[in-house]
DSSP file (Angstrom, degrees, kcal/mol; ACC not computed):
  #  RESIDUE AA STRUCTURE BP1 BP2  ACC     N-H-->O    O-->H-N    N-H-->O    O-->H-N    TCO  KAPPA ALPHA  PHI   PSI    X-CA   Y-CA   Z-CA
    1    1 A X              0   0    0      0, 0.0     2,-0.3     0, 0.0     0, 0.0   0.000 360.0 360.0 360.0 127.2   -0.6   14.0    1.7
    2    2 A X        +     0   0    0      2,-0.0     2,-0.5     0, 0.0     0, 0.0  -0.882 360.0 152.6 -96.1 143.7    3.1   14.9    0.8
    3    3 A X        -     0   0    0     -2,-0.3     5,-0.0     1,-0.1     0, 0.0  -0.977  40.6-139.4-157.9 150.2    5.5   15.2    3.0
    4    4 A X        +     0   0    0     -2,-0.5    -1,-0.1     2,-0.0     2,-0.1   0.909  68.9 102.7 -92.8 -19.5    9.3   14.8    3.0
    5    5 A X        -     0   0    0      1,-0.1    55,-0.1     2,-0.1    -2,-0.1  -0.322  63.2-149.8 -57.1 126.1   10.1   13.0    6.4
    6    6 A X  S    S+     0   0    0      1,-0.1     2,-0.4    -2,-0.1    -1,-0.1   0.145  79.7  68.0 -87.3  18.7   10.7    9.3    5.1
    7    7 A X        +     0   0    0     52,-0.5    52,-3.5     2,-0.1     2,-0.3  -0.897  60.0 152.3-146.2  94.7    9.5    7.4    8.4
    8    8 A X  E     -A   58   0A   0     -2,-0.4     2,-0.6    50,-0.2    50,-0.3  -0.982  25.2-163.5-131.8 134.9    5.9    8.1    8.3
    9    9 A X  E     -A   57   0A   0     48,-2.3    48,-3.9    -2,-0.3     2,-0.3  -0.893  16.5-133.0-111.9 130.6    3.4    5.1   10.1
   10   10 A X  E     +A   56   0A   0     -2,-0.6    46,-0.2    46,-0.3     2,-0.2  -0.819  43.3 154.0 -77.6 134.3   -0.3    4.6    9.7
   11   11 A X  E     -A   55   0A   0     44,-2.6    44,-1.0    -2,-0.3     2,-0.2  -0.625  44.0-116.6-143.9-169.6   -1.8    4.2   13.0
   12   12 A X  E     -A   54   0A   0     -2,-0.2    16,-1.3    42,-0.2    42,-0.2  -0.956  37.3-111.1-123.0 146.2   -5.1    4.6   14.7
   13   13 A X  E     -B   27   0B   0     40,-1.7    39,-0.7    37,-0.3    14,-0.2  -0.508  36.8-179.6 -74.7 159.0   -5.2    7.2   17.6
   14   14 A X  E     -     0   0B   0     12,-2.7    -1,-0.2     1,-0.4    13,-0.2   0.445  64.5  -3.2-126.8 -38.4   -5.8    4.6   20.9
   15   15 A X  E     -B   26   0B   0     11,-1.5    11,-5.4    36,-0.1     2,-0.5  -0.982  48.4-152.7-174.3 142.9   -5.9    7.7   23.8
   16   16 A X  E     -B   25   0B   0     -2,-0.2     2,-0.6     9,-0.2     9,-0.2  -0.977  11.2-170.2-128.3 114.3   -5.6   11.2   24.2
   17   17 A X  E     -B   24   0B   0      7,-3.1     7,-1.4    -2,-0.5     2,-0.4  -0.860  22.6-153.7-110.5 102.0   -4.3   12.3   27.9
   18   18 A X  E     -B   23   0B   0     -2,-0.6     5,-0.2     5,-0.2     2,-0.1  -0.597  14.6-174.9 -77.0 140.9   -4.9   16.3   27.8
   19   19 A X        -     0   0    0      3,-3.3    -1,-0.1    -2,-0.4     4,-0.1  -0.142  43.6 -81.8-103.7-146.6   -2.8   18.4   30.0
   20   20 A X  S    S-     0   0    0     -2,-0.1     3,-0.1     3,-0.0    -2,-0.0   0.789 122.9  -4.2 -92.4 -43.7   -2.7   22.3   30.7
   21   21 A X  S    S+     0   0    0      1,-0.2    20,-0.8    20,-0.1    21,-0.4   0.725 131.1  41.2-124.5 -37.1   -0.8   22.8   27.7
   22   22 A X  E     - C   0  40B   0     18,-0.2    -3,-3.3    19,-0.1     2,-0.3  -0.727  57.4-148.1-103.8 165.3    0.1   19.8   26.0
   23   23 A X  E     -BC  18  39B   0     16,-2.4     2,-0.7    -5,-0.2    16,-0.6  -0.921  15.6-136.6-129.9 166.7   -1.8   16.2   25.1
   24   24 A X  E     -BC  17  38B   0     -7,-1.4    -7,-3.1    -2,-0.3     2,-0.6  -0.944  18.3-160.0-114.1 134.8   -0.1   12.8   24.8
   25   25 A X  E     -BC  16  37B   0     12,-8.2    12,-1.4    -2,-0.7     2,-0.8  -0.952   1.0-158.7-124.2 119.0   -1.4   11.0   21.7
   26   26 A X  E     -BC  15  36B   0    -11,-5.4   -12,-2.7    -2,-0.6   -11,-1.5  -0.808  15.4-165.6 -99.2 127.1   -0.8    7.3   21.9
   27   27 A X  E     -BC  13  35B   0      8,-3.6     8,-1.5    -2,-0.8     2,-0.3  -0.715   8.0-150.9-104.3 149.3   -1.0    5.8   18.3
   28   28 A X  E     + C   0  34B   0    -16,-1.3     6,-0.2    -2,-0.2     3,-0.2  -0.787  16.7 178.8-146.3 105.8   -1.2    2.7   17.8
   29   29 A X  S    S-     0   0    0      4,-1.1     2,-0.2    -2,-0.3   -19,-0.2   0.382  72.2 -12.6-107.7  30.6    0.2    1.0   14.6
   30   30 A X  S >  S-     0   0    0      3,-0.4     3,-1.9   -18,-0.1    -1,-0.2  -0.536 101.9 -47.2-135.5 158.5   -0.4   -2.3   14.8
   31   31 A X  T 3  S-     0   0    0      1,-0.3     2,-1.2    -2,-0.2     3,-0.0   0.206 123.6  -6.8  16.6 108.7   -1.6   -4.6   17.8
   32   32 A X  T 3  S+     0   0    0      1,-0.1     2,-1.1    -4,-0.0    -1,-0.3  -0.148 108.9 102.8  88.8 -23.5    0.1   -4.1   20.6
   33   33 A X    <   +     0   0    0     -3,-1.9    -4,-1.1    -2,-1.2    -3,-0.4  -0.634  48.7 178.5 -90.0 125.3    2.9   -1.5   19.2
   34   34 A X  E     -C   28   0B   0     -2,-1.1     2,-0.3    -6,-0.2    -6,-0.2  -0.820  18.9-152.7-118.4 151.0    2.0    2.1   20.2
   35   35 A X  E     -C   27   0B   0     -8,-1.5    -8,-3.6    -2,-0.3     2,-0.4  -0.928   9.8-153.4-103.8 142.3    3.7    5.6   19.6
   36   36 A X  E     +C   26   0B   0     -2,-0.3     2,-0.4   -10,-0.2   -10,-0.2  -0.988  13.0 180.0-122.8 143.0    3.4    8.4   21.8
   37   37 A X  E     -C   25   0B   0    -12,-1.4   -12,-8.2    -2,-0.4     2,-0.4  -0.961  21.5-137.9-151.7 118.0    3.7   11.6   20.7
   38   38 A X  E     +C   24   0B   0     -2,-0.4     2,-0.2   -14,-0.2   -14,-0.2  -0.892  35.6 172.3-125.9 102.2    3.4   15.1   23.0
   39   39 A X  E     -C   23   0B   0    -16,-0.6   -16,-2.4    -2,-0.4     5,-0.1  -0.744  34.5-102.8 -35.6  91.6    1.5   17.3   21.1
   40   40 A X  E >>  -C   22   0B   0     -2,-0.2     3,-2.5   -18,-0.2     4,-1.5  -0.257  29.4-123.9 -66.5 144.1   -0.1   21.0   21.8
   41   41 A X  H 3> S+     0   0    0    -20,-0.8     4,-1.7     1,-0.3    -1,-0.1   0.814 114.1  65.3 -67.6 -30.6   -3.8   21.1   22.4
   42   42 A X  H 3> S+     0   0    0    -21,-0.4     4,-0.5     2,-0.2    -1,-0.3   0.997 109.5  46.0 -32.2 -54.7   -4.1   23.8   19.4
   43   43 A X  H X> S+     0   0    0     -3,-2.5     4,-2.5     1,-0.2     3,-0.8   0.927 109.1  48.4 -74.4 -38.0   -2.8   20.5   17.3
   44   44 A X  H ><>S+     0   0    0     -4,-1.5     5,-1.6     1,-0.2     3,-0.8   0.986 122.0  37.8 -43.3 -71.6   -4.9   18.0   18.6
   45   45 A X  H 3<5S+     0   0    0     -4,-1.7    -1,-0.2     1,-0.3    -2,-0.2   0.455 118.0  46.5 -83.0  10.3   -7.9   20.4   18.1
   46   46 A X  H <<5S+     0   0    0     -3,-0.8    -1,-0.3    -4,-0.5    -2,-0.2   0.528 113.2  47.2-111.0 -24.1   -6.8   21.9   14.8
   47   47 A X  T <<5S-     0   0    0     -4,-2.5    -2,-0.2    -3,-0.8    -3,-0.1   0.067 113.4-126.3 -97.4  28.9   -5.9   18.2   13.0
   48   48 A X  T   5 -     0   0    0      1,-0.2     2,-0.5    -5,-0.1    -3,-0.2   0.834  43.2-173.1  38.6  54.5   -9.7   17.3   14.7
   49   49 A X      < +     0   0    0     -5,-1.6     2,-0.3    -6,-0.2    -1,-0.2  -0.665  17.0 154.2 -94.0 147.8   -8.1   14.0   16.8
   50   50 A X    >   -     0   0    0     -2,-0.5     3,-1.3   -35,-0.0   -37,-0.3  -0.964  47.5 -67.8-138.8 161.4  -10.2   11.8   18.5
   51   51 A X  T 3  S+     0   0    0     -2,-0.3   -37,-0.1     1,-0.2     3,-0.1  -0.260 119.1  15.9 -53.5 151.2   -9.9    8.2   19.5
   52   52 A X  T 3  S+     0   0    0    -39,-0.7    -1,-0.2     1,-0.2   -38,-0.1  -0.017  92.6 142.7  63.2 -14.1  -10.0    5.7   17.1
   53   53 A X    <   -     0   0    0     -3,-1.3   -40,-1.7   -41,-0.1     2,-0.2   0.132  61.1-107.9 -20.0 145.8   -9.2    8.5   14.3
   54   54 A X  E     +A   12   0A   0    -42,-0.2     2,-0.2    -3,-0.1   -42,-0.2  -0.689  54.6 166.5 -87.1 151.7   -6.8    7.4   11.3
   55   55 A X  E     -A   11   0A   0    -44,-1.0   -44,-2.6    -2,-0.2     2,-0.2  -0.784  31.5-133.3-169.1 151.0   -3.4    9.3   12.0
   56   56 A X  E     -A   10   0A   0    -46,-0.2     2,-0.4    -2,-0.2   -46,-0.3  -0.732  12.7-139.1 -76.0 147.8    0.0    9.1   10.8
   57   57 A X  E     -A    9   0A   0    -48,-3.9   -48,-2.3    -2,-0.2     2,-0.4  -0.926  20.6-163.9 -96.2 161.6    3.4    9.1   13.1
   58   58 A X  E     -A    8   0A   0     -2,-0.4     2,-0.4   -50,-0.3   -50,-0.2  -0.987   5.7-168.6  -2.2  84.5    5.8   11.0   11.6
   59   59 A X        +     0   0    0    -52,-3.5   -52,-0.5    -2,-0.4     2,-0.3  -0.892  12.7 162.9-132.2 136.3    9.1   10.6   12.7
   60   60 A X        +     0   0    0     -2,-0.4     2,-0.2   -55,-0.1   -55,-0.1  -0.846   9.7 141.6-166.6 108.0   11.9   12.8   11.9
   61   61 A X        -     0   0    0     -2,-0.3     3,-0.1     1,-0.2    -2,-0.0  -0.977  47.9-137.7-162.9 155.4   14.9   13.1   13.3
   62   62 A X  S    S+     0   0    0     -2,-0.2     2,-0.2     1,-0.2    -1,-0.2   0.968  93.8  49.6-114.7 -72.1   19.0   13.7   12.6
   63   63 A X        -     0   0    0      1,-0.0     2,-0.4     0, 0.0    -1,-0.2  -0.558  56.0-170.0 -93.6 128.8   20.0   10.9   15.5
   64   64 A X        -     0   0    0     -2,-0.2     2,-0.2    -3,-0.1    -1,-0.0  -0.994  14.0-158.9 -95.7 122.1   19.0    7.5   16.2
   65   65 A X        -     0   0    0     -2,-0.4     2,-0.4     2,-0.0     0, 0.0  -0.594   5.6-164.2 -78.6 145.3   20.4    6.2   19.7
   66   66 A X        -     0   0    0     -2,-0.2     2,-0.2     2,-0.0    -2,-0.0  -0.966  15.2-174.8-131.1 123.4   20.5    1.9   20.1
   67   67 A X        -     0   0    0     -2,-0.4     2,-0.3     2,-0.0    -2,-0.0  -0.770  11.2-173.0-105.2 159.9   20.9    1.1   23.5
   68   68 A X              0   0    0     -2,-0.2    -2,-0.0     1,-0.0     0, 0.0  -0.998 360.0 360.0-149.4 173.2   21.4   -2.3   25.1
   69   69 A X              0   0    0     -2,-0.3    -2,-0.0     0, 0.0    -1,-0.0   0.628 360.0 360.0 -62.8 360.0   21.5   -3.8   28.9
């Protein structure tokens, strides 16, 4: 795989919550740190995920926010 987005994580899919239109895929790339990612059910069933599945996140984006209390 090539890709140009420079923040790409190996994960394993942990749960796929389908909606009407979208699914929420929580990845999970190591122990206890998850990404969630919402995702149309075309992509789900056209990149064949299932739980426990190898998956990348992919993160790609012009702004990072840091908040603090």
């Amino acid at each position: 795989m090539r890709i140009s987005a420079r923040n790409t994580l190996k994960a394993k899919v942990k749960k796929i919550i389908p909606g009407s239109v979208n699914s929420e895929v929580i990845l999970e790339i190591s122990e206890g740190i998850e990404v969630t990612a919402i995702i149309t059910k075309d992509a789900v069933q056209s990149l064949n995920l299932t739980e426990g599945a190898d998956a990348y996140a992919v993160v790609k984006s012009t702004d990072v926010m840091v908040a603090v209390d």
